[in-house]
C-alpha positions as CSV (number, residue, x, y, z in Angstrom):
1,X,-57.5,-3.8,-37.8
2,X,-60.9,-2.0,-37.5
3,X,-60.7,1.0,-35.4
4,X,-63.3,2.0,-32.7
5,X,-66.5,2.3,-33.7
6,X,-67.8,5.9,-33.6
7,X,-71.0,6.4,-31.7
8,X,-74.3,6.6,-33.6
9,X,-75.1,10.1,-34.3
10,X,-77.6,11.7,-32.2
11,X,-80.9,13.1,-34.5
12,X,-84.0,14.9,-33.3
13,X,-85.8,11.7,-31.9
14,X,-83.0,11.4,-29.6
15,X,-83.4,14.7,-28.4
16,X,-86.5,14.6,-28.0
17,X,-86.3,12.0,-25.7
18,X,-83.8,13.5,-23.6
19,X,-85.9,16.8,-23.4
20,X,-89.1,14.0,-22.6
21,X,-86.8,12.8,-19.0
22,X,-85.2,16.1,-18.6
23,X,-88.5,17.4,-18.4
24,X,-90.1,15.0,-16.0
25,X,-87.2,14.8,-14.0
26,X,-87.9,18.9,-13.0
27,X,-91.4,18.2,-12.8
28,X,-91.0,15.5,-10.0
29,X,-88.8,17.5,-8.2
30,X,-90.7,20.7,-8.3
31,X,-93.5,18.4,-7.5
32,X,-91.4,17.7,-4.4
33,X,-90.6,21.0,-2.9
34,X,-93.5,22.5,-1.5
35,X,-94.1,19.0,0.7
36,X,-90.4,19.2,1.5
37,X,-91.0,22.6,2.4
38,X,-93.8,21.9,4.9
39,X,-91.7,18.8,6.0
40,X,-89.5,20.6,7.2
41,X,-91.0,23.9,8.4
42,X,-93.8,21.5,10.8
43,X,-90.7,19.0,12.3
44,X,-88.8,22.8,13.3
45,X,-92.1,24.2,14.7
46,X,-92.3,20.7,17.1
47,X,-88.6,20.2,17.9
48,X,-88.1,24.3,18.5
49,X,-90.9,25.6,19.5
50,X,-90.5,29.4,21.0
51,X,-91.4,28.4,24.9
52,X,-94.5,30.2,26.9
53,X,-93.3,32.7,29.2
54,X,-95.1,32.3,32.9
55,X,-94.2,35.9,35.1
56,X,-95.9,34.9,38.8
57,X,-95.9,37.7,41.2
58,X,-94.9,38.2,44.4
59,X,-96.6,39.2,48.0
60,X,-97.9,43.2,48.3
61,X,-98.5,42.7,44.4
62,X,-100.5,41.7,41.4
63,X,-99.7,40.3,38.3
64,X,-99.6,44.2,36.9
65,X,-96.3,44.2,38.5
66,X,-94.6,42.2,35.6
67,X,-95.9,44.8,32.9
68,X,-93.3,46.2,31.8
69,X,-91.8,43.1,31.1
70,X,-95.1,41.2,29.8
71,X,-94.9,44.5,27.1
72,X,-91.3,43.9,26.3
73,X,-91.2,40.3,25.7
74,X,-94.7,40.2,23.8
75,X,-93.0,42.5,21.7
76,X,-90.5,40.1,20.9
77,X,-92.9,37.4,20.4
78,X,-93.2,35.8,23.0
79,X,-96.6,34.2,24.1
80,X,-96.7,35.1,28.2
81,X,-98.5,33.9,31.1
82,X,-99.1,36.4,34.5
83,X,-101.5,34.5,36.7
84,X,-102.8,35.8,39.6
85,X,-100.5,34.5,42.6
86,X,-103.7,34.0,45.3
87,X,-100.9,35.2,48.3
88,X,-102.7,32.7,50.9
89,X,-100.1,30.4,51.8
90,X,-97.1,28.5,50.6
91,X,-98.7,24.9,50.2
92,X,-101.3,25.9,48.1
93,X,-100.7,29.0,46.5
94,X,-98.2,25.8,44.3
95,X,-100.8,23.5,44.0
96,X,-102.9,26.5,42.4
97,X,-99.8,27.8,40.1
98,X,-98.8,24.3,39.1
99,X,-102.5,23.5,37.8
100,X,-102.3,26.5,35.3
101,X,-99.0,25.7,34.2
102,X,-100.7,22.2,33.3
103,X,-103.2,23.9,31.3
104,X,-100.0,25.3,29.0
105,X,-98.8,23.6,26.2
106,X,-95.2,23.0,25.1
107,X,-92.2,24.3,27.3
108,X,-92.4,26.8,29.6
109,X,-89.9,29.4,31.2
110,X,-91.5,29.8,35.0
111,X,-90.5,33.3,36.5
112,X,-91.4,34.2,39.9
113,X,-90.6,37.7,41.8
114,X,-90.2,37.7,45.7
115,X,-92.5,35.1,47.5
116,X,-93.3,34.1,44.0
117,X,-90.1,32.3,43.3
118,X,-90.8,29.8,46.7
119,X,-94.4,29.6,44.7
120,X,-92.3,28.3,41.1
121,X,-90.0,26.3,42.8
122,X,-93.1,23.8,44.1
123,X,-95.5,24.5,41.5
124,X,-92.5,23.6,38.8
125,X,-91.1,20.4,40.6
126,X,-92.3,16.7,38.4
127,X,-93.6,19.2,35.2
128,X,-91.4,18.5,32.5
129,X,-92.4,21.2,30.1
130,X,-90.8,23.4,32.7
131,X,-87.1,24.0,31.3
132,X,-85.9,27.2,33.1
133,X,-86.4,28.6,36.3
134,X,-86.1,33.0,36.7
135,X,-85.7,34.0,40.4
136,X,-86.1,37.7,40.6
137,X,-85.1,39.5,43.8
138,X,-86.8,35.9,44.9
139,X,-86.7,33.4,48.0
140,X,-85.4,30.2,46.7
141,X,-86.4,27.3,49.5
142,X,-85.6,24.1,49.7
143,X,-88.1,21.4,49.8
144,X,-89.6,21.0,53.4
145,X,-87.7,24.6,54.3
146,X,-90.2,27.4,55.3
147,X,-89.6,31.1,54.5
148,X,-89.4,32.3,58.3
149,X,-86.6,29.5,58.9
150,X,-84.9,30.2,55.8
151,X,-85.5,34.5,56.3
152,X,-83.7,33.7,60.3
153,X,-80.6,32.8,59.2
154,X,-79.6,36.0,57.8
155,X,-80.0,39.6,59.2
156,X,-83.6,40.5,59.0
157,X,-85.1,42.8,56.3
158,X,-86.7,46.8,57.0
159,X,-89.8,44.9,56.0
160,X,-89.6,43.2,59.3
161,X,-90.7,46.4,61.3
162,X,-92.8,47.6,58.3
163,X,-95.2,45.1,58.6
164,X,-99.4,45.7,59.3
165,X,-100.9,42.6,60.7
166,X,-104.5,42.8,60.3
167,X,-107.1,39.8,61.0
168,X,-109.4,38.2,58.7
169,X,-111.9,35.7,58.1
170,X,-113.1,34.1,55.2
171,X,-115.5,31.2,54.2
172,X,-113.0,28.5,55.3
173,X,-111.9,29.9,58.4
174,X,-109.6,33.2,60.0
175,X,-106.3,34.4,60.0
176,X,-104.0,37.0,59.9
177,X,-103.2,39.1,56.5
178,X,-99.7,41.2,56.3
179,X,-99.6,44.2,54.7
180,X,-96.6,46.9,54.1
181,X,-97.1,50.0,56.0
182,X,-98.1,53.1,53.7
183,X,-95.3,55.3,55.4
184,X,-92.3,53.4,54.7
185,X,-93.7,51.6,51.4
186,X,-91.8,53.4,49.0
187,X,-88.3,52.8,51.3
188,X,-88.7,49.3,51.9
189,X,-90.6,47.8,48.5
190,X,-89.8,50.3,45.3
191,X,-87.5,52.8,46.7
192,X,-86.0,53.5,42.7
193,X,-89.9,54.3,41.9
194,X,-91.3,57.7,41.4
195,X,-93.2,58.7,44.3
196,X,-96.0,58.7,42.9
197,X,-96.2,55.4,41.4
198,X,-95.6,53.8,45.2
199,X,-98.8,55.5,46.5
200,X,-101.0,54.2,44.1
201,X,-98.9,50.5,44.8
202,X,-99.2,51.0,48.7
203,X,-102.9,52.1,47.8
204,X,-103.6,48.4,45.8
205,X,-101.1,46.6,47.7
206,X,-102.9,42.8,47.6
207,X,-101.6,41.4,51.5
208,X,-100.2,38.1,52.0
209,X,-101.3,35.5,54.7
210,X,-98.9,35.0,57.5
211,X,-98.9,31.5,56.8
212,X,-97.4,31.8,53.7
213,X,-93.9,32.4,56.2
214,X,-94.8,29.5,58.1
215,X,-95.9,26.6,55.6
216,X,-93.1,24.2,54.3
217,X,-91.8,24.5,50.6
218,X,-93.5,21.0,48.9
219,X,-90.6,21.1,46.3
220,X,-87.7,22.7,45.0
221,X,-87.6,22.5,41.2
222,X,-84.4,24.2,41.1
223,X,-82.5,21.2,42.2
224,X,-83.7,19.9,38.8
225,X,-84.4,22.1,36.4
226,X,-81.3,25.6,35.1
227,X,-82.1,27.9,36.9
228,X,-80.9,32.0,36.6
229,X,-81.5,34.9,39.5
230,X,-80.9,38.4,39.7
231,X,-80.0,39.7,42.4
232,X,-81.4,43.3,43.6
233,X,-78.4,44.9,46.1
234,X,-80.3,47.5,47.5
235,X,-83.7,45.3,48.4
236,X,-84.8,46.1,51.6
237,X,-88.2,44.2,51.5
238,X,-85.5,40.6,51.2
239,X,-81.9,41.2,52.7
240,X,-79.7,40.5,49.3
241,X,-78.1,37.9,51.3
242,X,-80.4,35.7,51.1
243,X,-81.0,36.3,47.7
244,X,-77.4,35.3,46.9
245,X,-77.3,32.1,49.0
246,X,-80.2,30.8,47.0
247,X,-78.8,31.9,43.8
248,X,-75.3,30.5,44.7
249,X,-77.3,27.0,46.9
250,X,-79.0,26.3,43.1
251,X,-76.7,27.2,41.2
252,X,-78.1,29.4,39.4
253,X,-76.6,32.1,36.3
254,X,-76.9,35.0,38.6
255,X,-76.7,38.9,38.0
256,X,-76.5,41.4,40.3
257,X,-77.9,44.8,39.7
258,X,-78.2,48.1,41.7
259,X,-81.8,47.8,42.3
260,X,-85.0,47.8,45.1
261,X,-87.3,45.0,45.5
262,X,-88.9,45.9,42.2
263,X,-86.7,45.2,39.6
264,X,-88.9,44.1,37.3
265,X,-90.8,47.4,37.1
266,X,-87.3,49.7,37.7
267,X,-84.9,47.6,35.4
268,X,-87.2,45.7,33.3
269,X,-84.4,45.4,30.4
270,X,-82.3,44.0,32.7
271,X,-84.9,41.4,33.6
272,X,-86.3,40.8,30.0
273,X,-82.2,39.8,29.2
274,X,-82.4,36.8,31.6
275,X,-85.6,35.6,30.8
276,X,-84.4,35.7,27.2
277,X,-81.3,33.9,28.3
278,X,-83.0,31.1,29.8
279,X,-85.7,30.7,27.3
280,X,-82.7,30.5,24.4
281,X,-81.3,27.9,26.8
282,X,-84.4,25.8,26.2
283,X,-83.9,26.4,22.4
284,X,-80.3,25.3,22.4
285,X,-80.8,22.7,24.4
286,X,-78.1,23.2,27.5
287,X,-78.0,25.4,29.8
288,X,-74.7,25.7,30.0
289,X,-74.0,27.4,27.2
290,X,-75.2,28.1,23.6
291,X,-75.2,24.6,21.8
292,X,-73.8,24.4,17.7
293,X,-76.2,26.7,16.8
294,X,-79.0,24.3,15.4
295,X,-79.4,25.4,11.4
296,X,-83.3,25.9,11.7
297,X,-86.6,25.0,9.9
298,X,-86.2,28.0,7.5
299,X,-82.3,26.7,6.6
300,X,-83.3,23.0,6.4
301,X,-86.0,24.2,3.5
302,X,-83.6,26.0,1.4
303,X,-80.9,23.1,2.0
304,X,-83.9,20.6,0.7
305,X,-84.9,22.7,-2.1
306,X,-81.1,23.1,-3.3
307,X,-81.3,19.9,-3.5
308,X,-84.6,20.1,-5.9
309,X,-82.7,22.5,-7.7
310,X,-79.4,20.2,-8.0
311,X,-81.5,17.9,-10.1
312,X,-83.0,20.3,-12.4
313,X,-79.6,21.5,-12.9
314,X,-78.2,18.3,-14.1
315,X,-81.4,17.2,-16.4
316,X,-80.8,20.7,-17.9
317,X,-77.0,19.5,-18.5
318,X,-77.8,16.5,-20.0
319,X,-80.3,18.0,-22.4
320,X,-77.4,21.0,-23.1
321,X,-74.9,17.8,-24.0
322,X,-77.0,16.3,-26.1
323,X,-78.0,19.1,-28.2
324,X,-74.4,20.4,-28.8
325,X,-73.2,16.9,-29.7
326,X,-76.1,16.6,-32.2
327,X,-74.7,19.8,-33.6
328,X,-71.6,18.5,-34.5
């Protein structure tokens, strides 16, 4: 009986053809990896995108009172917003913030200090780029609640008796400005600040119309979107109270830290922490907690191109085989 028959011996032509499809085997695949590359790196740029941070200011301020955060966070890459807050009442100083967080692209972390966070929780509510909310030292209404009804119900602030009422008329009418007196300033607004520093702020100190206290919220975002707050214990400009019942009311991820109104510009590392919390909330996906930490653009490439290099790999082994078996 015949045995087997033994395979026909390799010779050159064969290997030549082998080293012919190994060949164009790597080329295709190399071909491959700089669109994979791009693939990949433009899908992680769209579906992660770093959000733009929004800082809105609060009354007796300007937007200069967030710079020691805007310097911190630009520093860790961060694209950041401080509009000016226009301090002229509740109703449409939202209206005017919401419009400029419509001229932002992509997701957004909204921040607002003091009367700003009322001004965020109206000017975020229906905009779904919005994904966090950052209360600092901040009223926190609800929708159709003014700040005087909401300020009642707890034991009033020094900045009760340090108020300066002074009248004012401008092209659409009169009213009445408030401003913080320059002999308790420093006590009831930034009382951790050098003393220095509050005279020049009691010196530029932008007033806010009365009306602001008296106008209803038009939303309350934080009944929708996570939320965090920090909570200053020694404020005396907003009784910390208050502070904590709209923290706890939201449900916010609250911290509270031995600070005056002005934590921003007293602990601003404290302050930059949150923010980065809630904007790596957006990233994650949940603000409950850190997701399964997603792999990222930059892992996805290398996982594609291992994958280029998998088949180079093998075409090299094949070629290997063949020549060794032509050998024998």
């Amino acid at each position: 009986m015949a045995g087997p028959s033994s395979p026909a011996p390799l010779n050159r032509r064969h290997i030549a053809r082998a080293g012919s499809l190994v060949a164009a085997l790597a080329s295709t695949a190399l071909a491959a990896a700089p669109a994979l590359a791009a693939s990949v790196v433009a899908d992680g740029a769209a579906g992660g995108a770093r959000p733009t941070v929004v800082l809105v200011h609060g009354a007796f301020a300007d937007a200069s009172s967030w710079s020691p955060v805007v310097e911190r966070l630009e520093n860790a890459g961060y694209k950041v917003v401080a509009p000016a807050n226009p301090l002229r009442g509740l109703v449409g100083d939202s209206t005017y913030t919401a419009s400029v967080l419509k001229s932002i692209d992509g997701p957004i972390v909204l921040a607002g200090h003091s009367y700003g966070g009322a001004v965020i929780s109206g000017a975020a509510a229906g905009n779904p780029n919005v994904r966090a909310l950052v209360y600092v030292s901040a009223f926190m209404p609800d929708a159709g609640e003014s700040l005087g009804a909401l300020a009642s119900r707890f034991a009033p602030s020094e900045l009760d008796s340090a108020q300066r009422p002074v009248p004012y008329r401008d092209g659409t009418g009169s009213g009445t400005d408030i401003y913080i007196r320059d002999s308790v300033f420093r006590k009831v607004f930034a009382a951790d600040l050098p003393a220095a520093a509050t005279r020049l702020m009691a010196a530029e100190q932008r007033p806010i119309a009365l009306r602001a206290f008296t106008d209803k919220a038009p939303g309350a975002a934080w009944r929708t979107i996570p939320s965090w707050a920090l909570v200053a214990t020694r404020d005396h400009a907003i009784n910390p109270a208050l502070e904590r019942f709209g923290a706890e009311r939201a449900g916010s991820h609250t911290i509270e830290i031995d600070s005056s109104h002005v934590a921003m510009l007293s602990h601003p590392d404290a302050v930059v922490r949150m923010i980065r919390e809630a904007a790596d909330s957006t990233a994650s996906g949940s603000a409950e907690g850190p997701a399964l930490a997603d792999t990222g653009p930059r892992d996805r490439v290398l996982t594609g191109l291992g994958g280029v290099a998998s088949v180079a790999l093998v075409a090299g082994a094949v070629l290997v085989a063949a020549v060794r078996r032509y050998r024998r």
